[in-house]
HTML snippet that shows the backbone in 3Dmol.js (N, CA, C, O; Angstrom):
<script src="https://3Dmol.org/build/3Dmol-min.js"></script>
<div id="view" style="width:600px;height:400px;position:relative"></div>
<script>
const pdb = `
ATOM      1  N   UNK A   1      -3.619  97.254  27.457  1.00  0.00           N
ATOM      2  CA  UNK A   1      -4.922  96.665  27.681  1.00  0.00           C
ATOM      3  C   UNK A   1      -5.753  97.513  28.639  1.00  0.00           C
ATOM      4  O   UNK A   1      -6.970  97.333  28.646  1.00  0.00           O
ATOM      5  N   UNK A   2      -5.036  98.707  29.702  1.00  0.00           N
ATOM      6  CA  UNK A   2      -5.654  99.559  30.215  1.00  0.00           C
ATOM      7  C   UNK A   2      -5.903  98.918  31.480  1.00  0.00           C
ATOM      8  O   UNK A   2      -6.868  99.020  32.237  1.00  0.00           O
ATOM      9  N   UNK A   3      -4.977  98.323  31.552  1.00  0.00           N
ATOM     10  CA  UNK A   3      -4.805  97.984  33.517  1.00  0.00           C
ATOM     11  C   UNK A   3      -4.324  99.248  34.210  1.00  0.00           C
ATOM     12  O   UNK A   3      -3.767 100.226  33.711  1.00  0.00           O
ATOM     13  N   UNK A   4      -4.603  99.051  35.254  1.00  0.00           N
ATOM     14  CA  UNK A   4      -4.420 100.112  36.424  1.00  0.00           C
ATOM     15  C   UNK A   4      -3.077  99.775  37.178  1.00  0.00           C
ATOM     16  O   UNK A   4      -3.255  99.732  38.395  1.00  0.00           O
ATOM     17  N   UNK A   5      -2.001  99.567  36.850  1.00  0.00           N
ATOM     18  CA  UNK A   5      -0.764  98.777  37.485  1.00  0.00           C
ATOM     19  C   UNK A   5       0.616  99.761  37.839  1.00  0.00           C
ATOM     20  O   UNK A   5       1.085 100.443  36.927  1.00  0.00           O
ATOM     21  N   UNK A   6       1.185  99.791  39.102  1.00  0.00           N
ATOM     22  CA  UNK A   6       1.893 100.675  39.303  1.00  0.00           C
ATOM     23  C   UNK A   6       3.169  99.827  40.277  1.00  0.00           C
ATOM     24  O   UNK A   6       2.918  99.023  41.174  1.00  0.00           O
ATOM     25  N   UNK A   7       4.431 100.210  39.870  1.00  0.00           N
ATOM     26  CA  UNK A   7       5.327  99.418  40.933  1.00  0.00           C
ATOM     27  C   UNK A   7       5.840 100.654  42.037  1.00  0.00           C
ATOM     28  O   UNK A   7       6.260 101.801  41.881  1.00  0.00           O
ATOM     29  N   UNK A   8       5.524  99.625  43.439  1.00  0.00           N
ATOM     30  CA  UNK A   8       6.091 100.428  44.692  1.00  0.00           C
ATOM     31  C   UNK A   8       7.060  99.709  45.090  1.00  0.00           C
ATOM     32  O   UNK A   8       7.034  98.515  45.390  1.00  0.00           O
ATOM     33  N   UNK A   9       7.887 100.395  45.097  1.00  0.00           N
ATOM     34  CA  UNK A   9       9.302  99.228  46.060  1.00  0.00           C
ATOM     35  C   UNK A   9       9.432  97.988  45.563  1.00  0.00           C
ATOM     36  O   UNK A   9       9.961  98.030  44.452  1.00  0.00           O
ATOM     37  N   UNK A  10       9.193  96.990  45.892  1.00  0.00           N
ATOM     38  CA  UNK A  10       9.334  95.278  45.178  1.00  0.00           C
ATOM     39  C   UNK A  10       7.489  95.092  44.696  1.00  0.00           C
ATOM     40  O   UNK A  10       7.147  94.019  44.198  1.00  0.00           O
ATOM     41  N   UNK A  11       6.941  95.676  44.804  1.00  0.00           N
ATOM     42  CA  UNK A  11       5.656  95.304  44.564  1.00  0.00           C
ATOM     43  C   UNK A  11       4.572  96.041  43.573  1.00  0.00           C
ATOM     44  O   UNK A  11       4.502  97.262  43.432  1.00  0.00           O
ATOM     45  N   UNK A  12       3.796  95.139  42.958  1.00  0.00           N
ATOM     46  CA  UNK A  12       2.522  95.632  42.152  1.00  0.00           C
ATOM     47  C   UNK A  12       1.425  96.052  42.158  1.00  0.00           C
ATOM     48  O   UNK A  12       0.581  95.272  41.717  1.00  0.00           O
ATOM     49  N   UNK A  13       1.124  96.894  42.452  1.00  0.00           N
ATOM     50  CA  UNK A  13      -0.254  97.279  43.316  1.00  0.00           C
ATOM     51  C   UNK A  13      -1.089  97.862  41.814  1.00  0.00           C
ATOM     52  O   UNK A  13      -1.033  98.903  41.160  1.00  0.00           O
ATOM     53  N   UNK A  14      -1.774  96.715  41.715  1.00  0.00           N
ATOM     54  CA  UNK A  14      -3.063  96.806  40.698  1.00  0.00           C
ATOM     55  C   UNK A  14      -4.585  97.339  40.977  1.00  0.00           C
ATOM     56  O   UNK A  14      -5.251  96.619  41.721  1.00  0.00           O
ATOM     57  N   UNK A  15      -5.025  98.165  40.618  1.00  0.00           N
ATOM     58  CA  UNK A  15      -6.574  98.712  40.717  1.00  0.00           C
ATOM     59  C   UNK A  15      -7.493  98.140  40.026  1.00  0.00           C
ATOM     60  O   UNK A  15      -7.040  97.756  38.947  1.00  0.00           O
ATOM     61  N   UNK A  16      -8.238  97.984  40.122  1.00  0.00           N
ATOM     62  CA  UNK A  16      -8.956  97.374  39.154  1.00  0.00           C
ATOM     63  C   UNK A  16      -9.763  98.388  38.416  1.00  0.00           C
ATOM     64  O   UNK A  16     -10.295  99.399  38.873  1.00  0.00           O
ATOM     65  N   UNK A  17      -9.760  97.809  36.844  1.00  0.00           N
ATOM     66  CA  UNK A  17     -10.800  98.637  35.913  1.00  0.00           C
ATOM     67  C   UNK A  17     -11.769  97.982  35.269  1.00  0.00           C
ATOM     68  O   UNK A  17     -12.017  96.793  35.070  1.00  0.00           O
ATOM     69  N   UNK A  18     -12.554  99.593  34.816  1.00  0.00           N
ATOM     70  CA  UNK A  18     -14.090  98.536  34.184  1.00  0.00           C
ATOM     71  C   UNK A  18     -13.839  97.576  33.492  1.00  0.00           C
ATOM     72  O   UNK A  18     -14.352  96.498  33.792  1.00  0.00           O
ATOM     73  N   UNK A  19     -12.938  97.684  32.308  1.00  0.00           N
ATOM     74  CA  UNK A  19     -12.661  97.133  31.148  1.00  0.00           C
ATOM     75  C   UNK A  19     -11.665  97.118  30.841  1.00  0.00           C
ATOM     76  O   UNK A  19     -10.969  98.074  31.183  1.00  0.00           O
ATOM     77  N   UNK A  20     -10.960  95.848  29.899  1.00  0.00           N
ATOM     78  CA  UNK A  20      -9.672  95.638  29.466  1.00  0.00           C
ATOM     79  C   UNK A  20     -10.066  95.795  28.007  1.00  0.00           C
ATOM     80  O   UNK A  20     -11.214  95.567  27.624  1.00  0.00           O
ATOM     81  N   UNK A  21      -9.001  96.225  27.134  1.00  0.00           N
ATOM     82  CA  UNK A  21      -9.448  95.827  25.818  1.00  0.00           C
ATOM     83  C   UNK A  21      -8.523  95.868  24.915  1.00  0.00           C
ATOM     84  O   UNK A  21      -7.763  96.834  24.851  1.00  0.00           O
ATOM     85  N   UNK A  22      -8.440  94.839  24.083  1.00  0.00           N
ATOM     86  CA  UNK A  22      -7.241  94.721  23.150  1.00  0.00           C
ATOM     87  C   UNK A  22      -6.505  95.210  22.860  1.00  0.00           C
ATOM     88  O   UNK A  22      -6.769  96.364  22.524  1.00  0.00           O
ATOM     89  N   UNK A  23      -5.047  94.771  22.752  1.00  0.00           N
ATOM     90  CA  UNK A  23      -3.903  95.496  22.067  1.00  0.00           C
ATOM     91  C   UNK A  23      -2.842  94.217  21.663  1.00  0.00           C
ATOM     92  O   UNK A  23      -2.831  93.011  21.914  1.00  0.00           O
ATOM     93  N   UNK A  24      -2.235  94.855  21.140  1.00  0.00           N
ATOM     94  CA  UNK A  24      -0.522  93.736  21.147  1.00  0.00           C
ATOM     95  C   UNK A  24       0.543  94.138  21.737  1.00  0.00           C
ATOM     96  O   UNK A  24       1.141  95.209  21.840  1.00  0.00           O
ATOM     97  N   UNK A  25       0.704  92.859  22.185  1.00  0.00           N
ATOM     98  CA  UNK A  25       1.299  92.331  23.799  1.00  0.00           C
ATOM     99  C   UNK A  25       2.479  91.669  23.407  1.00  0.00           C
ATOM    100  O   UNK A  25       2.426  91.440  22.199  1.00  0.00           O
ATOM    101  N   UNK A  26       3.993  91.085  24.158  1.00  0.00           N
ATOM    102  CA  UNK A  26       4.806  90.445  24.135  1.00  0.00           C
ATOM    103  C   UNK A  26       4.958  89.428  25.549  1.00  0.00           C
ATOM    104  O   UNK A  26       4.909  89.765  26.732  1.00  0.00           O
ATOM    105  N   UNK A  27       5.155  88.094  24.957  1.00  0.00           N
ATOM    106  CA  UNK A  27       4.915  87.420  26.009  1.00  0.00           C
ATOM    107  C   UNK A  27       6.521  87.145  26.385  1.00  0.00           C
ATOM    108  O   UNK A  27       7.138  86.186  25.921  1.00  0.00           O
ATOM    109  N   UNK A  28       7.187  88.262  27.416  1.00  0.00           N
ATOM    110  CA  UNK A  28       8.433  87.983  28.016  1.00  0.00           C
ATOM    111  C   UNK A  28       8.991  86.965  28.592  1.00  0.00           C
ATOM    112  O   UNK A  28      10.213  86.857  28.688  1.00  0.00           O
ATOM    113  N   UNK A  29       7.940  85.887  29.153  1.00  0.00           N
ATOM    114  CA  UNK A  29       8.652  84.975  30.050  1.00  0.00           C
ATOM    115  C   UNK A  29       7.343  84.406  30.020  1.00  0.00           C
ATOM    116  O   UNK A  29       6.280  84.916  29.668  1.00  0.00           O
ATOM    117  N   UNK A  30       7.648  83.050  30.530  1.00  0.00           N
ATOM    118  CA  UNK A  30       6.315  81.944  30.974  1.00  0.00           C
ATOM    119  C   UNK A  30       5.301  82.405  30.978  1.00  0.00           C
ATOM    120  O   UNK A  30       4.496  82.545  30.058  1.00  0.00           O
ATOM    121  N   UNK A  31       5.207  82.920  32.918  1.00  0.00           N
ATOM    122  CA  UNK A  31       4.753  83.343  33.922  1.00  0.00           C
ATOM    123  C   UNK A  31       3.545  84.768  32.985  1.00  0.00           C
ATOM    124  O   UNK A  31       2.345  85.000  33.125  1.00  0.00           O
ATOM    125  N   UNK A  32       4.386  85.279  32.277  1.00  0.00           N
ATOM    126  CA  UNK A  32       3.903  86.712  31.610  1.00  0.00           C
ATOM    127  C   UNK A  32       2.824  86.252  30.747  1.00  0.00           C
ATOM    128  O   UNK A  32       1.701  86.738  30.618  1.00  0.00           O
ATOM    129  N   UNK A  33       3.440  85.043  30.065  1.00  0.00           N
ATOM    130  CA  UNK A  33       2.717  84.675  28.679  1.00  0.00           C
ATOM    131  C   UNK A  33       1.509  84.345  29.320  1.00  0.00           C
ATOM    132  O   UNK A  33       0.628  85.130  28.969  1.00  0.00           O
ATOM    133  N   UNK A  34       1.117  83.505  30.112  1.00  0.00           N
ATOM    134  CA  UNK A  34       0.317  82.603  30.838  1.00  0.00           C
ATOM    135  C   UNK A  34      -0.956  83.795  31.189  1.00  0.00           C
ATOM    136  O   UNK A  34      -2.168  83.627  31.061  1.00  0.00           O
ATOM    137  N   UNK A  35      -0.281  84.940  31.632  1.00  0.00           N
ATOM    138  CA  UNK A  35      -1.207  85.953  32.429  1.00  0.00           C
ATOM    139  C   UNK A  35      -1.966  86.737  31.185  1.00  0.00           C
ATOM    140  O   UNK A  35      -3.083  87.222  31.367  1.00  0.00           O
ATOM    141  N   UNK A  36      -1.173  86.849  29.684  1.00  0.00           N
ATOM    142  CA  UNK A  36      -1.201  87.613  28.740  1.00  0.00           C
ATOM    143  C   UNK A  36      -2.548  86.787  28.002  1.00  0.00           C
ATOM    144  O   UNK A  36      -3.511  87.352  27.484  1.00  0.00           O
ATOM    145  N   UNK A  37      -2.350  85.409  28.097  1.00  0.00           N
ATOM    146  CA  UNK A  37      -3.230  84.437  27.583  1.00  0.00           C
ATOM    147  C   UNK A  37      -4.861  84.797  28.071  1.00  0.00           C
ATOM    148  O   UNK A  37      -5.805  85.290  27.453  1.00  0.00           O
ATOM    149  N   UNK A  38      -4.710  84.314  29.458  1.00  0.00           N
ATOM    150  CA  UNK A  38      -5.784  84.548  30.129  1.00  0.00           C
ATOM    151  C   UNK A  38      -6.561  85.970  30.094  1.00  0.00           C
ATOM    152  O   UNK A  38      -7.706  85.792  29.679  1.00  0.00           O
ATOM    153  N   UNK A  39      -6.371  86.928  30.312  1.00  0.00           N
ATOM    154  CA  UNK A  39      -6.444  88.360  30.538  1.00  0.00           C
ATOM    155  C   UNK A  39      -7.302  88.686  29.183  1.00  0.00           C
ATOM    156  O   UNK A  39      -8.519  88.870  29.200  1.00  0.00           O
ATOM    157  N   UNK A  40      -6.507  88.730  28.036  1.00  0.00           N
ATOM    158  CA  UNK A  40      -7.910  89.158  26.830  1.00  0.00           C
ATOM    159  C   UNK A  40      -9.004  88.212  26.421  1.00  0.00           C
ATOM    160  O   UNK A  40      -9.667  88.300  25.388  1.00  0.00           O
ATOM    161  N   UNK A  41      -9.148  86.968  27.694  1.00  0.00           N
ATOM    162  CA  UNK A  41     -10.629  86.170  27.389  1.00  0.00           C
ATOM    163  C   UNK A  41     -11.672  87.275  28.073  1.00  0.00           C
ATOM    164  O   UNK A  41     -12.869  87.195  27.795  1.00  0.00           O
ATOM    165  N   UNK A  42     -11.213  88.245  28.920  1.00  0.00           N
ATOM    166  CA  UNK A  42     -12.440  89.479  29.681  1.00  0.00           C
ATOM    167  C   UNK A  42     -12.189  90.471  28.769  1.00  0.00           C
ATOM    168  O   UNK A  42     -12.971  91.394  28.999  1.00  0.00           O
ATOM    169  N   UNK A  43     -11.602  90.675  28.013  1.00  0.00           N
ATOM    170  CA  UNK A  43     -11.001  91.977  26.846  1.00  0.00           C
ATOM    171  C   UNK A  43     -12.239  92.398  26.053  1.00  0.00           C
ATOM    172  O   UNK A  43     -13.171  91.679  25.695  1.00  0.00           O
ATOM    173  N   UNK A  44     -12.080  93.578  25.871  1.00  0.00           N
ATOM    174  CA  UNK A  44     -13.181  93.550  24.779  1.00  0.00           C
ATOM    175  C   UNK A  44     -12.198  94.223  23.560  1.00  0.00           C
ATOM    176  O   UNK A  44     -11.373  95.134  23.621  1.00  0.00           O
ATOM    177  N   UNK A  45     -12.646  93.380  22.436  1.00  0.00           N
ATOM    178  CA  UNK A  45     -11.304  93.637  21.289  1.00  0.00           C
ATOM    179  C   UNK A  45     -10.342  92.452  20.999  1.00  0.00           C
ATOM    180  O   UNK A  45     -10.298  91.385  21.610  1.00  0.00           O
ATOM    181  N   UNK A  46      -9.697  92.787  20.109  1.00  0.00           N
ATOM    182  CA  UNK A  46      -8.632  91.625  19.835  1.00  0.00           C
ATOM    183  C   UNK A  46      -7.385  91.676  20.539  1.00  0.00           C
ATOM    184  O   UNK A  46      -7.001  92.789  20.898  1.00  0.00           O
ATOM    185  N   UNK A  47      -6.769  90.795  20.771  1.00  0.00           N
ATOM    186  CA  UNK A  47      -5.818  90.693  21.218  1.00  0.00           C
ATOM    187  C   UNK A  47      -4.759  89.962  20.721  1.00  0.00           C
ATOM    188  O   UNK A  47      -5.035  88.764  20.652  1.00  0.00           O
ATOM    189  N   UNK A  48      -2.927  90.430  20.110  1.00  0.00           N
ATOM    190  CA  UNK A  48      -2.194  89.794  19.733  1.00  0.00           C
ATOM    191  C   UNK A  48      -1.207  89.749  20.617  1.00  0.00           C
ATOM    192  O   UNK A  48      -0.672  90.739  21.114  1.00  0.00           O
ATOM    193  N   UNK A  49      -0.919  88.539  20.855  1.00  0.00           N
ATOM    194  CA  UNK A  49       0.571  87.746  21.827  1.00  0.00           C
ATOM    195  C   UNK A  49       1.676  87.628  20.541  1.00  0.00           C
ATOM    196  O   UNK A  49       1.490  87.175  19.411  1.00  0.00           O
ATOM    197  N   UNK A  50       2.762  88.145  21.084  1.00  0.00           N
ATOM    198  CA  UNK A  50       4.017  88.416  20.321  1.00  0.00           C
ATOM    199  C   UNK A  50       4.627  87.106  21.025  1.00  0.00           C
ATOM    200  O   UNK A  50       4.064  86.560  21.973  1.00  0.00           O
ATOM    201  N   UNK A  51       6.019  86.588  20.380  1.00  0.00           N
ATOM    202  CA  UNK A  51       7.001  85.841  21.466  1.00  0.00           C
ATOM    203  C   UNK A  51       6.361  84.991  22.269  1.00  0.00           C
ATOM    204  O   UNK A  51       6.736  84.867  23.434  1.00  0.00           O
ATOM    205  N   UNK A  52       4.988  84.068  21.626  1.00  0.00           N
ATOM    206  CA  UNK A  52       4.508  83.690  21.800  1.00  0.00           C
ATOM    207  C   UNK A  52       5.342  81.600  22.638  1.00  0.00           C
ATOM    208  O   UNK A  52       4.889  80.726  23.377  1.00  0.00           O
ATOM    209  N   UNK A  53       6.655  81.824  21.870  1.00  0.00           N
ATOM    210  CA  UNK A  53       7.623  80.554  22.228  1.00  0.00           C
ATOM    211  C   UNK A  53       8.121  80.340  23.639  1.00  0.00           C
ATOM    212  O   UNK A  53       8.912  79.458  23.975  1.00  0.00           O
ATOM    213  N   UNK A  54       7.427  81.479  24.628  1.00  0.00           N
ATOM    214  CA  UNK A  54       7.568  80.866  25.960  1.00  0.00           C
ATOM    215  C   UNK A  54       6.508  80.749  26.377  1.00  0.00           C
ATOM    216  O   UNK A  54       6.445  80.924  27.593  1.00  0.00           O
ATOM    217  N   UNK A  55       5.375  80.463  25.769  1.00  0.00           N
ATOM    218  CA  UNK A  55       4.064  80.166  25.977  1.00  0.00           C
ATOM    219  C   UNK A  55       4.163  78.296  26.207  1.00  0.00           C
ATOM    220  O   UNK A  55       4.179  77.464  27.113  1.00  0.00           O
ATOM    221  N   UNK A  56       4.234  78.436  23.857  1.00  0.00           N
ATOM    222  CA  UNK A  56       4.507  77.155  24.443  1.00  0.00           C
ATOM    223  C   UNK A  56       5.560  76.376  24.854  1.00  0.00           C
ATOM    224  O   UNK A  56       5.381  75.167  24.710  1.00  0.00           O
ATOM    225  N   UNK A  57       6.810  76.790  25.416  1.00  0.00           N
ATOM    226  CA  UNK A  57       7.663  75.971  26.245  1.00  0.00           C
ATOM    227  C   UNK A  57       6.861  75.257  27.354  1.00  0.00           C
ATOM    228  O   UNK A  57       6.975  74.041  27.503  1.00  0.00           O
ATOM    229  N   UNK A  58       5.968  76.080  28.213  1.00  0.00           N
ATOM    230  CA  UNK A  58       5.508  75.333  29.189  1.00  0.00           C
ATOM    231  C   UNK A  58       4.137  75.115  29.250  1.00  0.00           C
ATOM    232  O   UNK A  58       3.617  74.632  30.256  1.00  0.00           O
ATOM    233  N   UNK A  59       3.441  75.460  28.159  1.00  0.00           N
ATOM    234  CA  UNK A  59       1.646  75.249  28.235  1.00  0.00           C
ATOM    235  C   UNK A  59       1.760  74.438  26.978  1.00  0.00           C
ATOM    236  O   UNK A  59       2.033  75.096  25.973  1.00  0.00           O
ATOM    237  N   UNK A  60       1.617  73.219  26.835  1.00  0.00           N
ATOM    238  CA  UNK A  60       1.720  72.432  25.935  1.00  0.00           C
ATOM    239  C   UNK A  60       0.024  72.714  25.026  1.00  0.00           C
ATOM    240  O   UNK A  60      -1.060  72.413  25.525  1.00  0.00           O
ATOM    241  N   UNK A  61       0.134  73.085  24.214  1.00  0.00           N
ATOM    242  CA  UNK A  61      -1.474  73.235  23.171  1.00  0.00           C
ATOM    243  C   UNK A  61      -1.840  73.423  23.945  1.00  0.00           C
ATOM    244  O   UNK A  61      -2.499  72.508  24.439  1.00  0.00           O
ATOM    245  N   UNK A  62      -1.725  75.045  24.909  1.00  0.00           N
ATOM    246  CA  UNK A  62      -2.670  75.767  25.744  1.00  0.00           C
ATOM    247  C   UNK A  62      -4.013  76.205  24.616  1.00  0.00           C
ATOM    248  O   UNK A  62      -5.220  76.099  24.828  1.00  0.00           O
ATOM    249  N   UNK A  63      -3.448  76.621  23.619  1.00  0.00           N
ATOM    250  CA  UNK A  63      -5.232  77.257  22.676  1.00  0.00           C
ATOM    251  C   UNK A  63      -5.663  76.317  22.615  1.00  0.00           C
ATOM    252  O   UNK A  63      -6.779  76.351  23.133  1.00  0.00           O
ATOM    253  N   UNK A  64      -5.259  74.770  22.009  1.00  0.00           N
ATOM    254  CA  UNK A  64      -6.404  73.821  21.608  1.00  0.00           C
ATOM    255  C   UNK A  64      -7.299  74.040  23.121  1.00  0.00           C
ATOM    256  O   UNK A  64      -8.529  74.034  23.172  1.00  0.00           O
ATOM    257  N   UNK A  65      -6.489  74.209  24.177  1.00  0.00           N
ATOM    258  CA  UNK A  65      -7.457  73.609  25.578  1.00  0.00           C
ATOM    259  C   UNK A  65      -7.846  74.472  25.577  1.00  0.00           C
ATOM    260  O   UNK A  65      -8.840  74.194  26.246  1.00  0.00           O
ATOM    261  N   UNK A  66      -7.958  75.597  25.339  1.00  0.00           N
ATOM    262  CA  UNK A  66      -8.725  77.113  25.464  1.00  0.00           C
ATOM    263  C   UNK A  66     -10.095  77.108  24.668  1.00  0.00           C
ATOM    264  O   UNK A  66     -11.204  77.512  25.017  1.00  0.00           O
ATOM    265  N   UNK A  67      -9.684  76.543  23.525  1.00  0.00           N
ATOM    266  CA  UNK A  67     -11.016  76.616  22.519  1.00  0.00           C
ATOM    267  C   UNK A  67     -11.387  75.451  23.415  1.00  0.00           C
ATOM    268  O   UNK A  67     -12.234  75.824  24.225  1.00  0.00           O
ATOM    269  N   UNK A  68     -11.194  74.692  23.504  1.00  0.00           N
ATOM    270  CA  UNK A  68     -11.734  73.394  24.041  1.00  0.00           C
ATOM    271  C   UNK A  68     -13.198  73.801  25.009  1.00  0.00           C
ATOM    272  O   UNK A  68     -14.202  73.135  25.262  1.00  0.00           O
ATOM    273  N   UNK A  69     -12.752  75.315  25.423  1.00  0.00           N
ATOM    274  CA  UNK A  69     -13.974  76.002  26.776  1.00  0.00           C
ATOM    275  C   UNK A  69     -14.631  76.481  26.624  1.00  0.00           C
ATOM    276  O   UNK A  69     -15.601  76.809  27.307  1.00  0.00           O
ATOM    277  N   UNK A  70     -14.124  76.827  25.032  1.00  0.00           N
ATOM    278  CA  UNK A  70     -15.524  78.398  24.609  1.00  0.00           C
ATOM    279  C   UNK A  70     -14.811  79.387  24.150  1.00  0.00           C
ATOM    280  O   UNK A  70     -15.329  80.402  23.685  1.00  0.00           O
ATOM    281  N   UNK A  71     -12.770  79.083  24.283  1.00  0.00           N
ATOM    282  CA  UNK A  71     -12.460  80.399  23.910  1.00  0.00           C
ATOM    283  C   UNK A  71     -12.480  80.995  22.499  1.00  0.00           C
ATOM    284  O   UNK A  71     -12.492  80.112  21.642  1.00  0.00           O
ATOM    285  N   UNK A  72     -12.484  81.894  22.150  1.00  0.00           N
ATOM    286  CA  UNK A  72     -12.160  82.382  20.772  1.00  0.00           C
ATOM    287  C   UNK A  72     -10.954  82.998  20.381  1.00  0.00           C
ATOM    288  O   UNK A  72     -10.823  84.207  20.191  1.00  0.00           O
ATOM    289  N   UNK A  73      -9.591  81.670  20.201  1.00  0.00           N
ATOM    290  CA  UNK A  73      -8.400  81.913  20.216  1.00  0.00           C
ATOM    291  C   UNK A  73      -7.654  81.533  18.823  1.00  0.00           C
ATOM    292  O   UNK A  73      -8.371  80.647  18.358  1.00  0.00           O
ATOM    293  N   UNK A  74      -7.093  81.647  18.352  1.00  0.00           N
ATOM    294  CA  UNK A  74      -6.250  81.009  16.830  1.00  0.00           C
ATOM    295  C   UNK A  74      -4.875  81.805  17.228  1.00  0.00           C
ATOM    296  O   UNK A  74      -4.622  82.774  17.944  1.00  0.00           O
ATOM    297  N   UNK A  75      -3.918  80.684  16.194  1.00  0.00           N
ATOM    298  CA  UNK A  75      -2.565  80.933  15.959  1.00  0.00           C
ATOM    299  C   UNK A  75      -2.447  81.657  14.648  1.00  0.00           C
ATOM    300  O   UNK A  75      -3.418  81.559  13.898  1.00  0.00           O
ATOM    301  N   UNK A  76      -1.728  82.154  14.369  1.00  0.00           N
ATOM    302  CA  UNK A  76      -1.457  83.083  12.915  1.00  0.00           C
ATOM    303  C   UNK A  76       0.068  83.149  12.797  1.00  0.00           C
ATOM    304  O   UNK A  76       0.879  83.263  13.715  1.00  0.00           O
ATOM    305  N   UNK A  77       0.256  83.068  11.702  1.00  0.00           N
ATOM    306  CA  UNK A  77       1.771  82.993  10.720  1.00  0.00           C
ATOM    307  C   UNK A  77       1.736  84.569  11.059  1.00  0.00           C
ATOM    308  O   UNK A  77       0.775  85.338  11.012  1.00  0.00           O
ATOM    309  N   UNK A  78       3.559  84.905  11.541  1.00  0.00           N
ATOM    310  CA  UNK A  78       3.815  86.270  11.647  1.00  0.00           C
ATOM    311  C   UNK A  78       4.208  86.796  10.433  1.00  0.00           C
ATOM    312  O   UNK A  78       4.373  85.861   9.650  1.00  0.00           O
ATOM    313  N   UNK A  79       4.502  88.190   9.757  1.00  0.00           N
ATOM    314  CA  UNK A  79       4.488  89.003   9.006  1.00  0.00           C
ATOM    315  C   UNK A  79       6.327  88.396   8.706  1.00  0.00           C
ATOM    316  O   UNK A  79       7.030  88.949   7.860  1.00  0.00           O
TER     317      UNK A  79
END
`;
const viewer = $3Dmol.createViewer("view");
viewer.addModel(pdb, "pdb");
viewer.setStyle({}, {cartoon: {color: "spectrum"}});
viewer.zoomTo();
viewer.render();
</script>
C-alpha cells in the first residue's frame, strides 16, 4: 500500500506518506485485519483483504457498518 514502516528492536517506527494506494493484503490476525480494513478507506485504488475469517471472528458485519458511513466496501466469492 506504500507505507513508510520499518522495525527497530521491538518497535515500528512509521513515516508518514502522501498516499496509500491499493493492493492485496492478508489479514493475519484480528488486530491486522481491523488496521487492513480501515487503511484503504484513505487509499487511492482498490483494495483486496485475503483471510478475511479473522476479520469476522471479531468485527461482527464490520462492512455492513462501513457502508453504513459512506464506505465503498463489498464481499466477493474467492477464485
Amino acid at each position: 500500500m506504500g507505507a513508510d514502516i520499518r522495525i527497530e528492536s521491538r518497535n515500528a517506527v512509521i513515516e508518514g506518506v502522501d498516499e496509500l494506494t491499493g493492493s492485496k493484503v492478508r489479514a493475519t490476525d484480528l488486530r491486522a485485519g481491523a488496521a487492513l480494513i480501515l487503511s484503504p478507506l484513505a487509499a487511492k485504488g482498490e483494495t483486496e483483504i485475503g483471510d478475511i475469517h479473522h476479520i469476522e471472528r471479531g468485527y461482527y458485519k464490520i462492512d455492513e457498518k462501513l457502508r453504513g458511513l459512506g464506505a465503498d466496501i463489498q464481499r466477493t466469492e474467492e477464485n
